[in-house]
C-alpha positions as CSV (number, residue, x, y, z in Angstrom):
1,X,0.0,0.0,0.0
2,X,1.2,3.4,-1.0
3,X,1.1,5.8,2.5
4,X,0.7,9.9,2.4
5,X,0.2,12.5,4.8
6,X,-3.0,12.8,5.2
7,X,-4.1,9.0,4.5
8,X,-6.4,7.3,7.3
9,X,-5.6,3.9,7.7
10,X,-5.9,0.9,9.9
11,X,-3.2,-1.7,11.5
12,X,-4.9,-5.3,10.7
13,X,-2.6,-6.3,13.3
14,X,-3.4,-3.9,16.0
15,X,-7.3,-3.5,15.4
16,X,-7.8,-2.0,19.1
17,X,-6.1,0.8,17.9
18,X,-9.0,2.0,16.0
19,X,-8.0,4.1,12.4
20,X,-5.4,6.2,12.2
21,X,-4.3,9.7,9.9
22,X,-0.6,9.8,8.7
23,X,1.3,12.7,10.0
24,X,4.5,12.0,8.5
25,X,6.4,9.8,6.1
26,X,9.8,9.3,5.4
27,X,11.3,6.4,3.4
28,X,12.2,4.5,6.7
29,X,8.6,4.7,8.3
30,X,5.2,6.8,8.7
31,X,4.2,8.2,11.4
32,X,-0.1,7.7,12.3
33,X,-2.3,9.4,15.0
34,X,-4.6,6.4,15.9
35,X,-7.8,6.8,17.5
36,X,-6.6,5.3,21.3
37,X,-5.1,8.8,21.7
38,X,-1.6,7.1,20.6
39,X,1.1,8.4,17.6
40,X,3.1,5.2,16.4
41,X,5.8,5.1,14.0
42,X,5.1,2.3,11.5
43,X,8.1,0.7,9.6
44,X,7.9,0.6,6.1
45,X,8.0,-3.2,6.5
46,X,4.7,-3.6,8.0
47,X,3.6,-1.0,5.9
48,X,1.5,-4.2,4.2
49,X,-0.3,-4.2,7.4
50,X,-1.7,-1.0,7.1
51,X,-5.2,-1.0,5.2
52,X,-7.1,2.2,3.9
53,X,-10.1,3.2,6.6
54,X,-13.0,5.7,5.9
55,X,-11.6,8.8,6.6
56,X,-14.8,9.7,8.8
57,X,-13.5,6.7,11.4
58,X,-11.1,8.7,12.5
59,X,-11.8,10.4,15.8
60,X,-8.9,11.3,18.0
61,X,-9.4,11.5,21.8
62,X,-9.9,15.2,22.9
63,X,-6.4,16.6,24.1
64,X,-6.1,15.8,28.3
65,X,-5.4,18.9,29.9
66,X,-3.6,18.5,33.1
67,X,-5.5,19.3,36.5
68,X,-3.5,21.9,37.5
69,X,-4.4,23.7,34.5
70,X,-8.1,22.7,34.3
71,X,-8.3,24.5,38.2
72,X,-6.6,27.5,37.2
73,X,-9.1,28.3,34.2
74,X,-12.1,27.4,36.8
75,X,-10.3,30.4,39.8
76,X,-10.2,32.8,37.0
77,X,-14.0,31.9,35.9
78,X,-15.2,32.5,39.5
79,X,-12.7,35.7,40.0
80,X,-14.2,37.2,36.7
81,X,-18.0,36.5,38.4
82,X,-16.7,37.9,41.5
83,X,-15.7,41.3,39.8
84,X,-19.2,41.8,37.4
85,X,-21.2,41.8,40.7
């Protein structure tokens, strides 16, 4: 199978991975964003295991943002309440 950027495929080997879009390709490998949230860099020997996927199955995980993060943005929500009263 030919691989290009932008190509959503799947890993017959590796189904739990769900489908995955090609970020980058080089002669040596490609890398994919799979659906489990996970970037893998596929050798271009198993590139055979790689099989074209509808490009509408793939659906990345939502990027985690870390706690600490997700509690600041909530202190600056209630601060900004605070200060419209």
């Amino acid at each position: 199978m030919s691989i290009k950027r932008g190509d959503v495929v799947s890993h017959c080997a590796a189904v739990e991975w769900g489908s995955g879009k090609v970020v980058e390709v080089t002669t040596q490998w490609a890398s994919i964003h799979f659906n489990d949230g996970g970037v893998r860099k596929i050798s271009c020997s198993h590139f055979a295991k790689l099989m074209p996927a509808e490009a509408s199955s793939f659906k990345p995980l939502p990027p985690v943002v870390p706690k600490a993060e997700a509690e600041a943005v909530k202190v600056k929500k209630r601060a900004g309440r605070k200060n419209a009263s």
